[in-house]
N, C-alpha and C positions, 0 to 999 in steps of 0.2 A: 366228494367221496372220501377226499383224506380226514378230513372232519368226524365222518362217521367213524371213520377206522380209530381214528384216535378215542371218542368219545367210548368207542365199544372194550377198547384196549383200557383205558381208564377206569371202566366201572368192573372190568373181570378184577384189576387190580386192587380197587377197593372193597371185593367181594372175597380176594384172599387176604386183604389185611385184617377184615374183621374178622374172618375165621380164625385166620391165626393168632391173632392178638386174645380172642375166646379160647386157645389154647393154650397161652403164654409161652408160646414160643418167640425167638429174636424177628424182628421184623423184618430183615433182609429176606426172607424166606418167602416173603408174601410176593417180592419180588421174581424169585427164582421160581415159582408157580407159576406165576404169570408169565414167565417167559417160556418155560415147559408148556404151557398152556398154548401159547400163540404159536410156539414149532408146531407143533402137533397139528392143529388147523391149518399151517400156512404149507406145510408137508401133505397133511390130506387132500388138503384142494388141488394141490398139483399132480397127487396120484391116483386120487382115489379110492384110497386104501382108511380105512378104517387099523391099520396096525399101528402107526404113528401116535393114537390117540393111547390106545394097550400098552405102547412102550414109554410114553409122558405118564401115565398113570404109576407104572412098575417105576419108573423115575420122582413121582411127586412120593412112593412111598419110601425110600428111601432116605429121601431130605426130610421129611416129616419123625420118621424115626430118630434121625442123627439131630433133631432139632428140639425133640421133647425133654423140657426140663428130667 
């Protein structure tokens, strides 16, 4: 199961590096997506709440603003 998890964590990350890299933004950022990204899920599953994913999304638009050339 940890396999899966990593392989799943791995390819979200490579899904924000290319997006970001197509917006030339710095690459660290692909990271903090990714991380915003996996709160969200690892917070929903515990609660059940669909808010945690609304407040990573108002969180990824933030880093996205402050990261566009």
């Amino acid at each position: 199961m940890a396999a899966v998890a990593r392989d799943h964590q791995e390819a979200l990350r490579t899904y924000f590096a290319e997006q970001t890299d197509a917006l030339g933004t710095p690459p660290v950022l692909a990271d903090q997506l990714a991380l915003l990204a996996n709160g969200a899920m690892a917070v929903a599953g515990i609660t059940g709440s669909a808010e945690p994913a609304a407040r990573a999304k108002a969180a990824a638009v933030v880093l996205l603003d402050a990261a566009r050339p």
